[in-house]
N, C-alpha and C positions, 0 to 999 in steps of 0.2 A: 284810354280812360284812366289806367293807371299813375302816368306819367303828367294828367290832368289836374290828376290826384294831388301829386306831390309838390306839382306847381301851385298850385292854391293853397297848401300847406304853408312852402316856401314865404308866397307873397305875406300871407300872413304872419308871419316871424317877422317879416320886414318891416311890416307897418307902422310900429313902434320901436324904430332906432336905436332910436337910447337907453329904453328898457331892454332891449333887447343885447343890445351892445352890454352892458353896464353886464347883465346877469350873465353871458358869457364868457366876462371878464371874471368874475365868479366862482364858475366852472373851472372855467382854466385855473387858475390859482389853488381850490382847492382839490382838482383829480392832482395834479402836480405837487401840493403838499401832500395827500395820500401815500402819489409811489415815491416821494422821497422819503418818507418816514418808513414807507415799507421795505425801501433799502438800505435805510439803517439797522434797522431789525436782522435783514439777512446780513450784511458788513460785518453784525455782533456775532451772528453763530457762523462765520465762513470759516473760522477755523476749527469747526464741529463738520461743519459739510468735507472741508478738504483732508479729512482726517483718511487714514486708510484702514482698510479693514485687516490686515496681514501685519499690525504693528500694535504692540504691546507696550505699556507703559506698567514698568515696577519703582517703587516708592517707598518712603516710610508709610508705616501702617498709622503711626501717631497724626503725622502732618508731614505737609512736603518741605517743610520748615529744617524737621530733622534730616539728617543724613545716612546712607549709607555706607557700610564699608566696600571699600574698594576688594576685599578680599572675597567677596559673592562674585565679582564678575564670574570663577569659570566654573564656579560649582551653578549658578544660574547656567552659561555656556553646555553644560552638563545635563540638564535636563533634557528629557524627550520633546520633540517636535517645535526647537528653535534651530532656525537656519544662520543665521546673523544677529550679534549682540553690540553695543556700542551701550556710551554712557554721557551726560553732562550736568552741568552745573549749571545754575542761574548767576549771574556775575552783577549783575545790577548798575553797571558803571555809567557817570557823568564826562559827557562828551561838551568840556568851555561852560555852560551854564547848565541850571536843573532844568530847561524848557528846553533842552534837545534829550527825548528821553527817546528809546530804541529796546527793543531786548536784544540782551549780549547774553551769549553761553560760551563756557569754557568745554571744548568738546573733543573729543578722544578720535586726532587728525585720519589716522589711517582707516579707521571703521564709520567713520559719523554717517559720510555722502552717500555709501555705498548703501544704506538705510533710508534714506529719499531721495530716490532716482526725479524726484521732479525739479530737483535743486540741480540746475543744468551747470555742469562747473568742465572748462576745458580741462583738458588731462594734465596739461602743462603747468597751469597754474593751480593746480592739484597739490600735484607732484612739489610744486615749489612750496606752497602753505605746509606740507607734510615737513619737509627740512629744513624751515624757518621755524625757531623756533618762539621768534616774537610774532610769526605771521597771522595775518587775518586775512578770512573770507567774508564777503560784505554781501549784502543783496543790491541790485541793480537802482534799485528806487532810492533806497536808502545814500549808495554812493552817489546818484545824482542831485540827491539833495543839498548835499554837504559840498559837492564839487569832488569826491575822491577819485583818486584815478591808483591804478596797481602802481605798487612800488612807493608810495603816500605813509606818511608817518601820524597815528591815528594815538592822539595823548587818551585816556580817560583816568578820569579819579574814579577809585573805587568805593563802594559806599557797604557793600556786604564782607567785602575783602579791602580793606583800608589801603591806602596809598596810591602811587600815581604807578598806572601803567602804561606804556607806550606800543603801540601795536604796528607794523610793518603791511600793508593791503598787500597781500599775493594774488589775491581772486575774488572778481563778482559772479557773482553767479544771478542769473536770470529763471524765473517761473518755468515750470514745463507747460502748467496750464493755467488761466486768467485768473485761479482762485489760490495760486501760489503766493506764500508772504516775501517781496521782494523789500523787506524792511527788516532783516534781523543782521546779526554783529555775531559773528564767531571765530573763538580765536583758540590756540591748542591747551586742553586738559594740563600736559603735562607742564607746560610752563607756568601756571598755575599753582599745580600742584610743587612746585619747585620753589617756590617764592615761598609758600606758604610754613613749607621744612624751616625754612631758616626764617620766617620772621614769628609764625604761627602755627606752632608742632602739632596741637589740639588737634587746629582743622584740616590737617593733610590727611590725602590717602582717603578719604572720603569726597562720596560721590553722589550729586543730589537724587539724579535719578538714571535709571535704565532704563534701556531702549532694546527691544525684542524685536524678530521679526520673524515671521511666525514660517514653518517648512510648508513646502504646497500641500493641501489636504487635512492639513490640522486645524482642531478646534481651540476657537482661541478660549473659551472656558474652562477645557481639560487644561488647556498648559498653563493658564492662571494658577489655576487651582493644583498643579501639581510643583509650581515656582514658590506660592506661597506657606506649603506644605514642609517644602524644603527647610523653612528659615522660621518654622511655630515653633514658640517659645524660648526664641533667644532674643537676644537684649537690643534685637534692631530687627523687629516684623518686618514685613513685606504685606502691599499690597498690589497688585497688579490685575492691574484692566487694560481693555481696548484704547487706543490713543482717543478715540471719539469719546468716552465715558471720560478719559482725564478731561479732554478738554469743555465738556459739558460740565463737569464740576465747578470751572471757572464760568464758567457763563451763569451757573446756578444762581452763583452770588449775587449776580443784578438781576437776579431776575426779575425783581421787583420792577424795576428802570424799565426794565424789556414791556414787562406787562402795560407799563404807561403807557409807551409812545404805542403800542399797539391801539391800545383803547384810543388816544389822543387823534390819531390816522381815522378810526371810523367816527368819532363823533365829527369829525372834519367833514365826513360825506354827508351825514343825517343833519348837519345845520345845511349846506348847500342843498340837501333835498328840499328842505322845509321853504330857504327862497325860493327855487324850482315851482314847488307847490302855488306857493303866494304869488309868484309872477304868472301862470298859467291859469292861477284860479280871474285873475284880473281881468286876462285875456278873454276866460268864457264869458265873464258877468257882462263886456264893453261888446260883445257879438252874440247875446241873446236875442235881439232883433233877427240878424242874420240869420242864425239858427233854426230861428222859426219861421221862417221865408223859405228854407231849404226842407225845411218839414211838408209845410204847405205846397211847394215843387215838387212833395211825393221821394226826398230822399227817405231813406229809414232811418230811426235813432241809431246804430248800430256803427253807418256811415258818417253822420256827424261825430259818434265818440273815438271812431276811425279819423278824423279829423284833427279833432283834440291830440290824438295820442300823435301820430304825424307831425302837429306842429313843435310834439314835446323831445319826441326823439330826435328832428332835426336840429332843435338849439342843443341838446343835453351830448349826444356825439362829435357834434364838430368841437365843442367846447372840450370833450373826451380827445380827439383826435388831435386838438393842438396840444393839450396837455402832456400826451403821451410822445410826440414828438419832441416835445421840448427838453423831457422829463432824464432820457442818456446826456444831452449837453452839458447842461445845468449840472447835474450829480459828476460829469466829468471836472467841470469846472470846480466844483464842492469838495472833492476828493483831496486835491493839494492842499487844502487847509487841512484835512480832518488826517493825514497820512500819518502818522505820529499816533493816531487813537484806532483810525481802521487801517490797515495794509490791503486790506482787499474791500474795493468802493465801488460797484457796477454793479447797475441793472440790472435786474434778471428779467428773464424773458416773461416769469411766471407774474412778475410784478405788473406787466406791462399790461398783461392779458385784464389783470386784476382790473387795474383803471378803466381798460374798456369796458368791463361787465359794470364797474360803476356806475359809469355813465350811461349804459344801456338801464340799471336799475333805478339811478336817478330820472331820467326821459320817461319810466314807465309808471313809477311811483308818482311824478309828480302831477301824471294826467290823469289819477282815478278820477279823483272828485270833479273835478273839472271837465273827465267825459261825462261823467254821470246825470253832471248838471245842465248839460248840455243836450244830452240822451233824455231829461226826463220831461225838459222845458215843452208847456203846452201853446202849443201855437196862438189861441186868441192871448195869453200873457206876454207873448212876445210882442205879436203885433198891434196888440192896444199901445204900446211904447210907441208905435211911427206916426201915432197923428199929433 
């Protein structure tokens, strides 16, 4: 009976082709601009998600703008309940024109890795970026971009640190896990800081930020608060947070941007409901006769809004179910344009579920009125229409 059921559902979706066609086409388009927008949204805070909880980010207390001195590293080193301390700089450097843009950090070689164990780097060319002192470590995406390969001579102009600097690739290194940035430029502190002595005395020996990492058991707000305590009331505060807290700061700033496409992704589903509706209501009004044939056969209203809802769910899912298969390709596809703005572009799984229930809410939403009207239809009004 069941399977009777759904076949007559079926045929009925079918009846009407074109309509039917046309609004699936629809569906599809908009579940699939849904989770694309929706993995935008997650693309913007991946590096809020991939942040680690064991790592510390200290700063100026004014702006990350200011610097610190390099003379905190070991009195920071010195506080209770840091296991491992490193440091870098934002470099800002132009890679041939301004539309190859990247983050470069100038980063202190022998402590930086050993503070993101997901930044998979062979020992060897490690070791080699450690004793080169023009050397750079690249991420894997990033060098594929470009074409680099180790041992590659990498120009940038600098635009925070003036002039041309020339970089030696010693090491790529590869993601530990999907949500790793295989798009960033790092090259050693101290060569940096060398250049700077003899062209720019001011800004040597200063350090943009610190990198903490936190001993097993310790609370990362005790040791904020006792890093930041260290350095009140001198002429270069601190503040120091969680890496996820710095990097939601940057995300703060759009949040604006954020808040759109979010909103933009659901109005997208509530206009496809509304055709859903109007297509479905069509349906009931052109099988009112029907309906009341099946009354008069001694079906129950209950059965015909059973009916309704069946024919709704069968277009509003399959239209969910290509959408969602389509939806990893596409966003793969989409990624190499956007790699420069997101380093990390995939699907998530949560996204995917999302669509479904979409389209499970769109198939249900858009058969109320149209069971109802179907459920309420009095048999002599139906069939006074068949003579």
């Amino acid at each position: 009976m069941l399977t009777l059921f759904f076949r007559f559902a079926l045929r009925n979706t079918l009846r009407h082709r074109l309509r039917s066609l046309l609004t699936l086409a629809g569906l599809i388009v908009a579940i699939l601009a849904f989770g694309l927008l929706q993995t935008i949204i997650s693309a913007w805070y991946a590096g809020v998600n991939a942040a680690s909880p064991n790592r510390l980010i200290s700063r100026n207390a004014i702006s990350l703008t200011f610097p610190l001195p390099l003379a905190y590293a070991e009195r920071i080193r010195a506080q209770e309940g840091i296991e491992r301390l490193s440091w870098a700089n934002w470099f800002g450097g132009v890679y041939i024109d301004e539309s190859n843009f990247f983050p470069s950090f100038a980063v202190d070689a022998p402590s930086y890795f050993a503070l993101y164990p997901e930044f998979v780097l062979p020992a060897e060319q490690q070791a080699a970026f450690i004793r080169d002192r023009r050397g750079a470590v690249v991420g894997a995406k990033l060098a594929k971009r470009f074409g680099w390969e180790v041992g590659d001579v990498v120009p940038l102009r600098g635009t925070i640190y003036p002039g041309n600097w020339d970089f030696v690739v010693r090491g790529i290194y590869h993601g530990r896990d999907a949500s790793t940035d295989e798009n960033q430029f790092f090259f050693q502190w101290d060569y940096l800081n060398e250049r700077l002595r003899n062209t720019l005395p001011g800004m040597s020996n200063q350090v943009g930020i610190y990198l903490l990492q936190l001993a097993p058991g310790q609370n990362a707000a005790g040791v904020s608060v006792r890093v930041d305590a260290e350095f009140r009331n001198s002429l270069a505060e601190t503040l120091t947070e969680t890496e996820k807290a710095f990097q939601m700061s940057f995300v703060a700033m759009t949040g604006a941007i954020v808040s759109a496409i979010e909103i933009v992704s659901y109005v997208v589903i509530l206009i496809i409901m509304a055709v859903m509706a109007n297509t479905m209501a069509m349906a009931a009004r052109e099988r009112s006769r029907e309906y009341a044939t099946l009354k008069a056969l001694g079906f129950p209203p209950h059965g015909i809004g059973m009916l309704v809802l069946a024919e709704s769910l069968l277009l509003a899912l399959a239209g969910g179910a290509i959408a969602v298969a389509l939806t990893p390709p596409l966003a793969s596809a989409i990624s190499h344009q956007l790699e420069q703005f997101f380093p990390v572009f995939a699907v998530q799984t949560v996204t995917m579920q999302h669509q479904a229930l979409a389209a499970l809410g769109i198939g249900c939403v858009a058969a109320i009125l149209p069971a109802l009207r179907a459920m309420r239809i009095r048999i002599t009004d139906g069939l006074r229409a068949i003579a």
